[in-house]
N, C-alpha and C positions, 0 to 999 in steps of 0.2 A: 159606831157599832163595829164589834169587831167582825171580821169577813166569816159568814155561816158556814162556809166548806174548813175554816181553823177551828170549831170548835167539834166536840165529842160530844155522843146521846149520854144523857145520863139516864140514868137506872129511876122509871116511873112507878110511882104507886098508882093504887086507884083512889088514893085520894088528893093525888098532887092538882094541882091547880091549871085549869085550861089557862090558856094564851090571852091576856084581854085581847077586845076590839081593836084599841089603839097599837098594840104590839104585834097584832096579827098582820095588819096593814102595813104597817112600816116593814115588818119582813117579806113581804108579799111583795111591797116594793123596790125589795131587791131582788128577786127571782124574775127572770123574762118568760114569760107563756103559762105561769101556773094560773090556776084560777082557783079561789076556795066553792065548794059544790057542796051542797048539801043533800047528804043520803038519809034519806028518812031522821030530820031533824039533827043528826050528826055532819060538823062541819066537817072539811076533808081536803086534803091541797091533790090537785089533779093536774097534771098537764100528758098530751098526746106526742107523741115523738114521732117521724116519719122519716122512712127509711127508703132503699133501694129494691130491697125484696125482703123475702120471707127469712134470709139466711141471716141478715145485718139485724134485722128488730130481734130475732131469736137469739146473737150475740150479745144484743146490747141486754135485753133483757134476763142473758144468766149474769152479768156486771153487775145489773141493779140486782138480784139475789146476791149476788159476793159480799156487793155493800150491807146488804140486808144483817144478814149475818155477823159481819164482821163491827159493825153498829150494835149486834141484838135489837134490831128493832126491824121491823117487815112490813112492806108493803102491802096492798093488791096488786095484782099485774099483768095486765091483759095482754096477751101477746096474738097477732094478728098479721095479715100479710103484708108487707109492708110498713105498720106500723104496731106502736108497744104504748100502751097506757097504763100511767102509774099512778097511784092513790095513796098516800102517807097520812096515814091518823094514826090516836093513839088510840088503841083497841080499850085498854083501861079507865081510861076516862071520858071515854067517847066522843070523843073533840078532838081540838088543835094542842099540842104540847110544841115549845119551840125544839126539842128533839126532830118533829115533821117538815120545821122550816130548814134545821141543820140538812137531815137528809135528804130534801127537795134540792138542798146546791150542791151537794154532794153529789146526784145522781145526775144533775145538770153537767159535773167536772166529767162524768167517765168518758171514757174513748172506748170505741170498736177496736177490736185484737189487732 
């Protein structure tokens, strides 16, 4: 499989097709700490980042806004003292799009300033 942080979001309808099971998992299996969560019957890749203070979560988390945008594709994103948790669905389909595993290693690669 080629490495999730080379490839690009593409451009989702609301009809394109969720992630199977089988392909959900194997991408899962290559991210360390996400977990898929289920919000009210919508699946969703989640993981918690933890930081030194309030200044470092609040850096890393305008990075993952940068990504966000620069993907078109947007998280949720909790920001918190010390720590920043992130949530990648596709809003459109109400599920997993591999768009959410690309941007899950993607936001795994960012660095603090």
């Amino acid at each position: 499989m080629t490495e999730l942080t080379e490839l690009q979001c593409e451009a989702c309808r609301a009809d394109a097709p969720r992630v199977s099971d089988e392909d959900a998992k194997e991408m899962l299996g290559t991210l360390e700490g996400w977990a898929m969560v289920d919000d009210e019957g919508i699946l969703q890749l989640q993981r918690v980042y933890s930081f030194k203070n309030f200044k470092e979560a609040w850096a890393f988390s305008n990075n993952v806004a940068q990504l966000a945008e620069d993907e078109g594709h947007h998280p949720a994103i909790l920001l918190e003292w010390g720590r920043c948790t992130v949530t990648w669905w596709t809003h459109k389909i109400k599920g997993l799009h591999k768009n959410d595993f690309i941007c899950a290693a993607k936001t795994d690669a960012l660095t603090l300033p």
